[in-house]
C-alpha positions as a printed NumPy array, in Angstrom:
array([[-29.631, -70.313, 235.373],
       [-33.318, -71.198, 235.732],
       [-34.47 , -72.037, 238.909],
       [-37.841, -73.718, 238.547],
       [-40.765, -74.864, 240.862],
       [-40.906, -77.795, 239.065],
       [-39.316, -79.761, 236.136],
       [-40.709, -78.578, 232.985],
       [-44.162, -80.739, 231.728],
       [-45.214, -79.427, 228.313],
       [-47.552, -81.886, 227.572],
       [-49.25 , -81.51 , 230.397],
       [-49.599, -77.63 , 231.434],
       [-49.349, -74.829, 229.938],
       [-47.35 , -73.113, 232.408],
       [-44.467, -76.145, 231.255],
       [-44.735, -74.979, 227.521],
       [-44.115, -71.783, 228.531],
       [-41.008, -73.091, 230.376],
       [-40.042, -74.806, 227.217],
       [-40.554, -71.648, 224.993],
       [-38.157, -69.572, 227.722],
       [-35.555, -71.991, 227.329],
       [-35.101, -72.579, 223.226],
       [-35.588, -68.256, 223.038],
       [-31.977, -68.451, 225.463],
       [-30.817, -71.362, 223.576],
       [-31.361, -69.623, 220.453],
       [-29.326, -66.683, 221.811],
       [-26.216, -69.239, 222.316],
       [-26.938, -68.737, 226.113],
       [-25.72 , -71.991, 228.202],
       [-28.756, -73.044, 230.737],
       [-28.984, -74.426, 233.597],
       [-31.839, -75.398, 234.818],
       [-32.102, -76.429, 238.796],
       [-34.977, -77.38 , 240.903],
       [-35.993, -78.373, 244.395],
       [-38.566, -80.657, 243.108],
       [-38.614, -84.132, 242.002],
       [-38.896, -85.005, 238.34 ],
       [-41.77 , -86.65 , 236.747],
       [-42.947, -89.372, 234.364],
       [-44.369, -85.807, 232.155],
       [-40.941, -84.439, 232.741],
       [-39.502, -82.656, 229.514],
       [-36.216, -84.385, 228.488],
       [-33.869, -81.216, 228.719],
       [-30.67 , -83.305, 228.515],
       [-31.56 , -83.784, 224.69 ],
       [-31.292, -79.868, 224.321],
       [-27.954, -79.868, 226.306],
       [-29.507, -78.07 , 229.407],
       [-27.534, -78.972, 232.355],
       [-29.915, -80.466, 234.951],
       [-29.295, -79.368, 238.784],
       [-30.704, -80.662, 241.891],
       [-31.118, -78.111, 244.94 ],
       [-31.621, -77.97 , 248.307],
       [-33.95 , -75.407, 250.502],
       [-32.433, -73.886, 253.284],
       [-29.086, -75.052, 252.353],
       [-25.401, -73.406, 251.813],
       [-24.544, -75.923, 249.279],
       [-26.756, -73.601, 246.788],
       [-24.494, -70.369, 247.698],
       [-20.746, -72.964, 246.696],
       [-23.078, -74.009, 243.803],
       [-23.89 , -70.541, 242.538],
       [-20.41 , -68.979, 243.394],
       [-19.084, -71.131, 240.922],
       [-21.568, -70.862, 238.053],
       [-21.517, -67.415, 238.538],
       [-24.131, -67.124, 236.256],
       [-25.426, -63.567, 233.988],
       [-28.706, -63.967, 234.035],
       [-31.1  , -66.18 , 237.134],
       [-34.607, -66.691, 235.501],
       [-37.199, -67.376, 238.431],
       [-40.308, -69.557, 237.853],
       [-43.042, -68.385, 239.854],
       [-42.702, -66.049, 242.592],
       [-42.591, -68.65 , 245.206],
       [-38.93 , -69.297, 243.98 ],
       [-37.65 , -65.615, 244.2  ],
       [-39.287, -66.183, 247.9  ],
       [-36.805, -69.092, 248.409],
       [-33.661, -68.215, 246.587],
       [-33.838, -64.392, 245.598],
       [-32.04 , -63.173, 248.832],
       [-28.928, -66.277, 247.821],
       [-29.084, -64.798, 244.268],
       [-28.187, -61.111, 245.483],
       [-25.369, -62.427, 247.813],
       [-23.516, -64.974, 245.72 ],
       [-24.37 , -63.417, 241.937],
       [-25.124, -60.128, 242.253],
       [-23.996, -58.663, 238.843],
       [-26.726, -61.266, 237.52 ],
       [-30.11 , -59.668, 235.676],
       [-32.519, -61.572, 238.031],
       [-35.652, -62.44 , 235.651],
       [-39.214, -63.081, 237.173],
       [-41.518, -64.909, 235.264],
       [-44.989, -64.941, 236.911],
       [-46.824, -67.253, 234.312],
       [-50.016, -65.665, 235.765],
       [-50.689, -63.509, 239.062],
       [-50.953, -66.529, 241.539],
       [-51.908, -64.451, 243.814],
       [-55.179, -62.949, 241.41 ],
       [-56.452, -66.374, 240.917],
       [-56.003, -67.709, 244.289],
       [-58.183, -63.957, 245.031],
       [-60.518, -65.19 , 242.869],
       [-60.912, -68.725, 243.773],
       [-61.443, -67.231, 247.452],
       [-64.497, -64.962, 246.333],
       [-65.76 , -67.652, 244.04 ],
       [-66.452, -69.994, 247.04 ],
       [-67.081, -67.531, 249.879],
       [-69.888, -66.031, 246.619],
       [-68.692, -62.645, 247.318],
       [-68.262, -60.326, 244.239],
       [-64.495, -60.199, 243.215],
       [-62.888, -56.846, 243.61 ],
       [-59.376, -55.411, 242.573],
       [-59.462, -54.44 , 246.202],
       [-60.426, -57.426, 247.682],
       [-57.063, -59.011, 245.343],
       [-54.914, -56.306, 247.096],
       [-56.365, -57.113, 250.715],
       [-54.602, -60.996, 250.491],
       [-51.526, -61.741, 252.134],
       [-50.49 , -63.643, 248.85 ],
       [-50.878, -60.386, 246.524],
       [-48.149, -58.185, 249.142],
       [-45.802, -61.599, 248.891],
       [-45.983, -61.654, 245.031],
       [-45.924, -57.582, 244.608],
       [-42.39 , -57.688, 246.93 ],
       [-41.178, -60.325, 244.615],
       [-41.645, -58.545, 241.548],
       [-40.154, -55.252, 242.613],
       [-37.325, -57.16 , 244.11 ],
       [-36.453, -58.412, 240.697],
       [-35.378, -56.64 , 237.217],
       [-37.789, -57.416, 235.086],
       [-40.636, -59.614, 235.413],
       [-42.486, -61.149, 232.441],
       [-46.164, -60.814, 232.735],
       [-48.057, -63.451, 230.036],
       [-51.697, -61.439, 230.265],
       [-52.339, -57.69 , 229.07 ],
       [-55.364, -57.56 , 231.78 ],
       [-52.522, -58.41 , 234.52 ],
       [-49.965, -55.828, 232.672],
       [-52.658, -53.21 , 233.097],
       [-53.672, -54.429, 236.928],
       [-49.98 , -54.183, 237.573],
       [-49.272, -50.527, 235.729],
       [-52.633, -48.557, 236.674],
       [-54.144, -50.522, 240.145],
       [-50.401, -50.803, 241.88 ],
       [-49.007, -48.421, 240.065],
       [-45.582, -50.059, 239.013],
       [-43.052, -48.866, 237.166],
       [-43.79 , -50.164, 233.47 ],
       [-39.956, -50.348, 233.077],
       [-40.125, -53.587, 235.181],
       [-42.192, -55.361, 233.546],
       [-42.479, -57.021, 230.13 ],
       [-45.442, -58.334, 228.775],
       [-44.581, -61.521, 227.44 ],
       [-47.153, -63.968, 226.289],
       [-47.024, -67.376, 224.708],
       [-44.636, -67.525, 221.868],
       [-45.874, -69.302, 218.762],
       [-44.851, -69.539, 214.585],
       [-47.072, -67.421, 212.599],
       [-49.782, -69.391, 211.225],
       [-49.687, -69.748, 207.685],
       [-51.932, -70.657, 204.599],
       [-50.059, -73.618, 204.72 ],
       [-50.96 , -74.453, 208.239],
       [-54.391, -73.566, 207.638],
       [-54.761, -75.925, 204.612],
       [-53.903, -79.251, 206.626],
       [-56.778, -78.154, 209.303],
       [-59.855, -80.736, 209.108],
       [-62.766, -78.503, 208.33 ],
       [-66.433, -78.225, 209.976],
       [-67.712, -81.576, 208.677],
       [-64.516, -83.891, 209.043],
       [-64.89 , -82.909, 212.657],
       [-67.298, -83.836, 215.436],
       [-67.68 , -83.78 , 219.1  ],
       [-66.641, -81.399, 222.026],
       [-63.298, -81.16 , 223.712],
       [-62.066, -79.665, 227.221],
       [-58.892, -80.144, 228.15 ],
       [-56.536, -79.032, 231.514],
       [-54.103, -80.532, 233.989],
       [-55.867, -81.908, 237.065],
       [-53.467, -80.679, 239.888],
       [-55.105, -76.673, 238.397],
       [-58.177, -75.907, 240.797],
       [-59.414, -74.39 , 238.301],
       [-59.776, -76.8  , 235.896],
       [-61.136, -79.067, 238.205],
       [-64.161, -76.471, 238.893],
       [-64.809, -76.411, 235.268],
       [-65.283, -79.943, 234.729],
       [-67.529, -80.072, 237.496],
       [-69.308, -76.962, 236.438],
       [-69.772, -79.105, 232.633],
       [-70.485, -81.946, 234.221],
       [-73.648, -80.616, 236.246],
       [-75.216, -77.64 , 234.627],
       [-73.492, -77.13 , 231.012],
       [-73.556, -80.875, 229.269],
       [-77.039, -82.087, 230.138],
       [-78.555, -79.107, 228.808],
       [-75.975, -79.086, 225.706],
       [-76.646, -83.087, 225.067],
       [-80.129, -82.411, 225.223],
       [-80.55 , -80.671, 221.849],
       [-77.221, -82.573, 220.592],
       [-78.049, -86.526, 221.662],
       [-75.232, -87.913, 219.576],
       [-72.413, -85.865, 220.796],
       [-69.418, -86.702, 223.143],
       [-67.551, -84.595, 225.296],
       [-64.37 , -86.049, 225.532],
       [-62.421, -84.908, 228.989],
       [-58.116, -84.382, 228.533],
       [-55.483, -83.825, 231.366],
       [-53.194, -85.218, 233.537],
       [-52.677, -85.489, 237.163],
       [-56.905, -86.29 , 237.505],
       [-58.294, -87.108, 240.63 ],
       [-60.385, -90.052, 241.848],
       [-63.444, -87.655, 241.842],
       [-63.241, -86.502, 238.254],
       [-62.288, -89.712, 237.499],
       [-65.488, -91.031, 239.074],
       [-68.119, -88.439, 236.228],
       [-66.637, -90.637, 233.115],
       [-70.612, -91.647, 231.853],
       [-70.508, -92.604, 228.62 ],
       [-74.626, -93.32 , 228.499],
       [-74.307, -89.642, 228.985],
       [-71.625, -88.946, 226.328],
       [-69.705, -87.675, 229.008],
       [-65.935, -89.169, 228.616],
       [-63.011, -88.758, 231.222],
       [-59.723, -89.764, 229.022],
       [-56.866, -88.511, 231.344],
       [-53.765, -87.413, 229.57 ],
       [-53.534, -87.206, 226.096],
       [-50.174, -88.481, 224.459],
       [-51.155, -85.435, 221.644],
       [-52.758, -82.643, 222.881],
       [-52.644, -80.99 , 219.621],
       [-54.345, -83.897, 218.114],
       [-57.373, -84.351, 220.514],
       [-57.879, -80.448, 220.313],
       [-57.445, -81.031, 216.41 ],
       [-60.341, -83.326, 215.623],
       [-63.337, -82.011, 217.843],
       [-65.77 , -79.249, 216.478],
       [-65.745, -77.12 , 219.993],
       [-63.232, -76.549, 222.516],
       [-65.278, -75.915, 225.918],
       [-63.691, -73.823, 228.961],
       [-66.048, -72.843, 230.951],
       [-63.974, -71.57 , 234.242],
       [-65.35 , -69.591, 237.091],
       [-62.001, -68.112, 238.089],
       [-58.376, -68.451, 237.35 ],
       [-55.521, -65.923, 236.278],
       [-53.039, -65.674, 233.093],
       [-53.889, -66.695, 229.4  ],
       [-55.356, -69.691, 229.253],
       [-52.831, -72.366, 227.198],
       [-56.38 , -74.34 , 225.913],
       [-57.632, -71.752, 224.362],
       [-54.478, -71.119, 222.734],
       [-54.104, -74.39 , 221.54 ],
       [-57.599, -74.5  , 220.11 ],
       [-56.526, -71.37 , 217.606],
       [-53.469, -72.983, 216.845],
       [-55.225, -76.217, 215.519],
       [-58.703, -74.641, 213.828],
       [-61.117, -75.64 , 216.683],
       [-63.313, -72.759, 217.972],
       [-63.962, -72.128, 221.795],
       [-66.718, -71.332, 224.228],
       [-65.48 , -69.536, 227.255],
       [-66.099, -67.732, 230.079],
       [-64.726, -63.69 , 230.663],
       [-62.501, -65.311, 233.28 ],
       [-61.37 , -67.872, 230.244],
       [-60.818, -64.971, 227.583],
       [-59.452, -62.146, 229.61 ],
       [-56.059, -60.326, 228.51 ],
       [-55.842, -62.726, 225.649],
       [-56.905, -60.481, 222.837],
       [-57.931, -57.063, 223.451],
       [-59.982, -55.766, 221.276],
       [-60.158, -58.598, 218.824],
       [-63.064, -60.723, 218.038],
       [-62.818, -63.637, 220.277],
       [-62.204, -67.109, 218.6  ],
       [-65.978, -68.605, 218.669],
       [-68.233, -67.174, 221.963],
       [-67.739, -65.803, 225.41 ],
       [-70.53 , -66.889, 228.153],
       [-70.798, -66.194, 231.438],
       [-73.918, -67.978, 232.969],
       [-74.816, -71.823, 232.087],
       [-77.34 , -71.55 , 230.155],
       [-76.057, -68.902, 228.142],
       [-72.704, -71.486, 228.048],
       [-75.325, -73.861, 226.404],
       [-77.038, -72.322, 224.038],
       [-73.717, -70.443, 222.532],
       [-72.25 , -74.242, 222.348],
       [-75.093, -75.442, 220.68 ],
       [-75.351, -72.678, 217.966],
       [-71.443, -72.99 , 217.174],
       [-71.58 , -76.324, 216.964],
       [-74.373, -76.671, 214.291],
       [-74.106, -73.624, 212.073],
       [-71.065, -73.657, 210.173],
       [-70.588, -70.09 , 208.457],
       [-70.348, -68.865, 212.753],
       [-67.583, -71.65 , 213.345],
       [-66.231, -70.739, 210.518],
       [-65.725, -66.977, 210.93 ],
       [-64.733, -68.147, 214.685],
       [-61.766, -70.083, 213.364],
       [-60.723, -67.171, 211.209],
       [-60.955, -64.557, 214.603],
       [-58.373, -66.564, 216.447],
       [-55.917, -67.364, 213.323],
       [-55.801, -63.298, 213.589],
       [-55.734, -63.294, 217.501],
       [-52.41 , -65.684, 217.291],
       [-50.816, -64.018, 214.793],
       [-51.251, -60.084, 216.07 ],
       [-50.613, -61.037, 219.454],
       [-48.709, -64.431, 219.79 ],
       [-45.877, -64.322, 216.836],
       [-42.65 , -65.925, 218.301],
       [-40.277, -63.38 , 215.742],
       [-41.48 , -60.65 , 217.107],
       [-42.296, -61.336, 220.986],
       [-38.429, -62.892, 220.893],
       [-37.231, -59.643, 219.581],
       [-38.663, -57.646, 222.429],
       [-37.48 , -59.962, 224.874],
       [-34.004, -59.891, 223.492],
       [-33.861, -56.222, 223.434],
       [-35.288, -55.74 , 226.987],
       [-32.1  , -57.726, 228.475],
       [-29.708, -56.374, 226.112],
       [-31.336, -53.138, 227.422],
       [-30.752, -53.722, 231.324],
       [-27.435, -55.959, 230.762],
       [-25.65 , -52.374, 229.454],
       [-27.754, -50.432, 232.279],
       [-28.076, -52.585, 235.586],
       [-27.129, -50.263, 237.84 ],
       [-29.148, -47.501, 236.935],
       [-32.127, -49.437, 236.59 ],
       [-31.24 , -50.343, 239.856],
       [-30.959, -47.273, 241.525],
       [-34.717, -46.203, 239.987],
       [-36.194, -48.895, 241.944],
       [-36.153, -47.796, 245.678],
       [-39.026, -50.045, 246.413],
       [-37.349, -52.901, 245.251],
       [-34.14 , -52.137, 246.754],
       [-36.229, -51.345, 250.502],
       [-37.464, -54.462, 249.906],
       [-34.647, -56.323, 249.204],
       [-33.295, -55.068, 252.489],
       [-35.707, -56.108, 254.895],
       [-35.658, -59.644, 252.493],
       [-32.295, -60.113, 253.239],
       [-32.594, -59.305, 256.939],
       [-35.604, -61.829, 257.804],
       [-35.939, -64.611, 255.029],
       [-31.888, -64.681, 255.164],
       [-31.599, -65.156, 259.123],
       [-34.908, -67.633, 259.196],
       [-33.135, -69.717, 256.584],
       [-30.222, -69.917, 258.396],
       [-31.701, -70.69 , 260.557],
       [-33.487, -73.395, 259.473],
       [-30.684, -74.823, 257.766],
       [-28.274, -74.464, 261.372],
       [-31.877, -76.664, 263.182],
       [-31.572, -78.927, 260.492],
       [-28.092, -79.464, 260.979],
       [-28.092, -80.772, 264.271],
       [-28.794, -84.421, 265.661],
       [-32.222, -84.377, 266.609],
       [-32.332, -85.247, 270.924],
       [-34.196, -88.245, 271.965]])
């Protein structure tokens, strides 16, 4: 059983391709899924009936969950996003406990929400500072209250295994999950003349994101347009707000499309993939999808971080505007650069990103725990404390909540 914070939206984020990916790796394994949710579904909602994913609706703060669970009794709960183990972790243990309970983080929420903090306070970002928020204790008790948790970023795997000092045996790191990419692949790529213009593309409900565009529209595009007059910078996503909506200025070459029925396609056809974000968490899904179809990026540290080690970075990391600029500029006119860029992150996705061999760990890693729950168990005293003290407050203030809810409300 998955129990998601929302319905699955591939085309949209990348935290609902991940989703996706999850759920045909357990498929593949002949698991039966289902998949339940507090949340309403969307118009970007992934169709899961057509992969014969039974679809549950929840309630928070309701017993029905507990009957519901009871008679599942499923092997394995998969939590999406912390906030979930939060809301249904303490039900899990009571009404399922043989079942491996899975965490996946799809980034630290609580890192970037650190470092969206210190971004608009303008205070330097510390690991400290990330360990002083009230979100990073919630989301550290939620992982060690769990099996395993999949973490999608080697910077976070290291933040997690050195700063906090966690055992590495509960954690996997797990990134994206993509087919190998081939010659083949490679061959039906349009190359440095058939393409043209700049892309940027992420969802609009992502902070983040919306930062970014800002940051493009203000400081990064004039300068860029400048020295390129007859390029466009064509703006993707969905979910955009009035505001964004509001910098479409095509005089300027500056164009706000909204969602994009084919990512892959938009990503496909421009010259440059631009990201230039001032915080966030994770690996970024863009810059992913701009290896994946032959279009080089220009990023940010923030942007690149725990994607790739050690490898050269598919086009040119940038920090400060100007610097953002310039490296945009250069990429986008001199053609042996982009073309060694494209080449850095065919090799990025296929040392760190190949589906065969990222499924294989996975696979083992429950096998793994399946034949040795209780032991792994019994090594995690933190977890277990936790789960204690979770099961004595969030398990009474549900109740009640639920019992208030319950009762006619007096005049």
């Amino acid at each position: 059983m998955i129990i998601g914070y929302v319905w699955p939206e591939p085309n949209t984020t990348a935290a609902g391709g991940r989703m996706l990916q999850l759920i045909h790796f357990f498929l593949e394994q002949d698991y039966q899924i289902t998949f339940a949710s507090t949340a309403a579904e969307s118009e970007f909602s992934f169709d899961l009936d057509s992969l014969g994913v039974r679809k549950k609706t929840i309630l928070l703060n309701h017993s029905s969950f507990d009957v519901f669970l009871k008679d599942l009794d499923p092997g394995i709960v998969l939590f999406d996003r912390f906030m979930t183990e939060e809301q249904f972790g303490w039900r899990v243990v009571e009404n399922a406990p043989n079942a491996l309970r899975i965490l996946d983080t799809e980034d630290l929420h609580s890192l970037r929400i650190a470092r969206q903090l210190s971004f608009k306070k303008s205070i330097p970002f510390t690991e400290q500072f990330w360990l002083d928020q009230d979100q990073t204790k919630r989301e550290m008790a939620s992982i060690y209250r769990c099996d395993l948790s999949l973490i999608i970023s080697l910077y976070e795997m290291e933040l997690l295994t050195k700063t906090m000092k966690m055992d590495p045996n509960l954690l996997l790191h797990l990134p994206m999950m993509f087919d190998a990419i081939d010659e083949e692949r490679q061959n039906h790529w349009l190359q440095f003349d058939q393409k043209k213009d700049f892309v940027c593309i992420g969802n609009g409900k992502h902070a983040p994101n919306i930062n970014a565009i800002h940051t493009l529209k203000k400081d990064i595009w004039p300068l860029i347009r400048k020295e390129l007059p007859l390029a466009n910078l064509f703006i993707y996503g969905a979910y955009m707000p009035e505001s964004i909506k509001q910098l479409n200025s095509p005089k300027q070459g500056f164009y706000i499309m909204g969602y994009a029925n084919d990512a892959n396609k938009v990503i496909s056809q421009a010259r440059l993939n631009l990201a230039p974000l001032n915080y966030g968490a994770g690996i970024k899904g863009k810059l992913l999808s701009g290896m994946l179809n032959g279009t080089p990026s220009i990023t940010t540290e923030i942007g690149a971080e725990g994607i790739c080690e050690n490898l050269p970075w598919n086009g040119i990391i940038a920090n400060d505007v100007e610097a953002f600029a310039k490296a945009a500029i250069l990429l986008y006119q001199n053609e042996d650069k982009w073309t060694v860029a494209r080449h850095n992150g065919t090799a990025i996705i296929n040392g760190f990103y190949n589906k065969f061999v990222l499924q294989k760990k996975l696979r083992d890693k429950i096998e793994l725990l399946t034949k040795n729950l209780e032991e792994h168990r019994a090594r995690n005293f933190i977890g277990a404390m936790l789960l204690h003290h979770s099961l004595a407050s969030t398990k009474f203030m549900s109740k009640w909540i639920a019992e208030k809810n319950s009762k006619p409300q007096s005049e």
